[in-house]
ZAMARGU-4260 file (C-alpha; in steps of 0.2 Angstrom, whole numbers, plus 5000, padded with zeros to 4 digits):
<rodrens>
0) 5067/4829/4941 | 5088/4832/4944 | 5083/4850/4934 | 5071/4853/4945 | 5081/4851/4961
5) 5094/4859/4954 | 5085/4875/4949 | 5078/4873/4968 | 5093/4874/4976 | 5099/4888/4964
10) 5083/4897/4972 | 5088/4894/4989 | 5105/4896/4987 | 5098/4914/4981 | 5085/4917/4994
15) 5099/4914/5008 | 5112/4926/4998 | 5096/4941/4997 | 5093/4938/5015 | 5111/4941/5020
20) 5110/4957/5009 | 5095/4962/5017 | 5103/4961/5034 | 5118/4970/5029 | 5107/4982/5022
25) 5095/4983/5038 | 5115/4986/5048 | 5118/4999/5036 | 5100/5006/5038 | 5099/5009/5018
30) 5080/5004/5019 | 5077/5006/5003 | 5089/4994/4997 | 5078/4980/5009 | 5064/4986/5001
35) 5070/4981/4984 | 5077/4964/4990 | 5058/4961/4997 | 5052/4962/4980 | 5068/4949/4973
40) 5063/4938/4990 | 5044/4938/4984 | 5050/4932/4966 | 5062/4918/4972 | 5048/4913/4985
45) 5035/4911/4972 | 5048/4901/4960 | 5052/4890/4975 | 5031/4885/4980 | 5030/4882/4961
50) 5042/4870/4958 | 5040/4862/4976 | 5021/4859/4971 | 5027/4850/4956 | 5042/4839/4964
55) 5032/4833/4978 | 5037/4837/4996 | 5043/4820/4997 | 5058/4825/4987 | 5064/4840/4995
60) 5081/4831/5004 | 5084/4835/5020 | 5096/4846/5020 | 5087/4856/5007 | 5072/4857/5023
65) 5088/4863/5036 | 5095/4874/5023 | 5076/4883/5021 | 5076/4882/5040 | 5090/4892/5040
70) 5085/4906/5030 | 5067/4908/5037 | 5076/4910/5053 | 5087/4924/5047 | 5073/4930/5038
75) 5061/4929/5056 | 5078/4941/5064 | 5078/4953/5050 | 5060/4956/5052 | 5062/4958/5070
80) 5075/4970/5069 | 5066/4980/5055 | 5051/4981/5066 | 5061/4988/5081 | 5071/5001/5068
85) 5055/5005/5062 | 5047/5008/5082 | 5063/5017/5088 | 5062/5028/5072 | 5044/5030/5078
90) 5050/5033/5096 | 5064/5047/5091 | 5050/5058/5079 | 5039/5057/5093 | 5051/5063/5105
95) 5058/5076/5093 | 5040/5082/5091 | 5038/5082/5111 | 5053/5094/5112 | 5048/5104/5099
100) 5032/5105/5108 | 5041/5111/5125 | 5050/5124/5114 | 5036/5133/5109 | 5030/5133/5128
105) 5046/5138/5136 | 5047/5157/5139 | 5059/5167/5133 | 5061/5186/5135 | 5068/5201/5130
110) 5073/5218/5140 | 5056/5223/5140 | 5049/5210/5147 | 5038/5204/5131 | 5040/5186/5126
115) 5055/5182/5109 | 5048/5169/5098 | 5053/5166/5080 | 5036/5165/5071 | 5044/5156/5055
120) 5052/5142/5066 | 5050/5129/5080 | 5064/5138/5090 | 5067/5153/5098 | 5077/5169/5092
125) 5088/5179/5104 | 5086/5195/5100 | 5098/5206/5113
</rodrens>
């Protein structure tokens, strides 16, 4: 049984140090770097319900319960700021789109009066 709690907190000792990355990484905005932690977090977790099921959750300590407390809470914020990266990258295509949209509608004209477009872009040419 000391193995076993000692291989848990290994586990959550790595779980906690993953979800730090994570966050850095979210700071940093190398997504796919989160996205390869959510696959290491996915094994640690799946290591941690097996061997809780076979100590008993009457012999989780306490402040193996505050420590798991503590990374599900970071893990709860990194989640919240990923979905808020995630609407405001969301936000800016959309935008982007929209003013591409007015481009196209937006008149301009050379000395004869006929309307410039680029055909081959979003944008307009200046042609003098």
């Amino acid at each position: 049984m000391n193995a076993q709690l000692a291989k848990l907190k290994t586990i959550i000792s790595d779980l906690a140090r993953v979800t730090e990355a994570e966050r850095n990484a979210i700071a940093k905005r190398a997504f796919d770097a989160v996205a390869e932690m959510a696959d290491q977090k996915e094994t640690l977790l799946s290591e941690f319900e097996t061997l809780s099921r076979e100590l008993g959750e009457s012999d989780l300590t306490e402040s193996l319960i505050q420590e798991l407390d503590k990374i599900r809470a970071q893990a709860d914020e990194n989640a919240t700021i990923l979905k808020a990266a995630a609407e405001g990258a969301r936000s800016a295509r959309a935008r982007l789109q929209s003013l591409r949209e007015s481009e196209l509608k937006t008149g301009m004209y050379g000395a004869d009066g006929a309307a410039v477009k680029n055909p081959n872009a979003s944008t307009f040419a200046s042609k003098a």
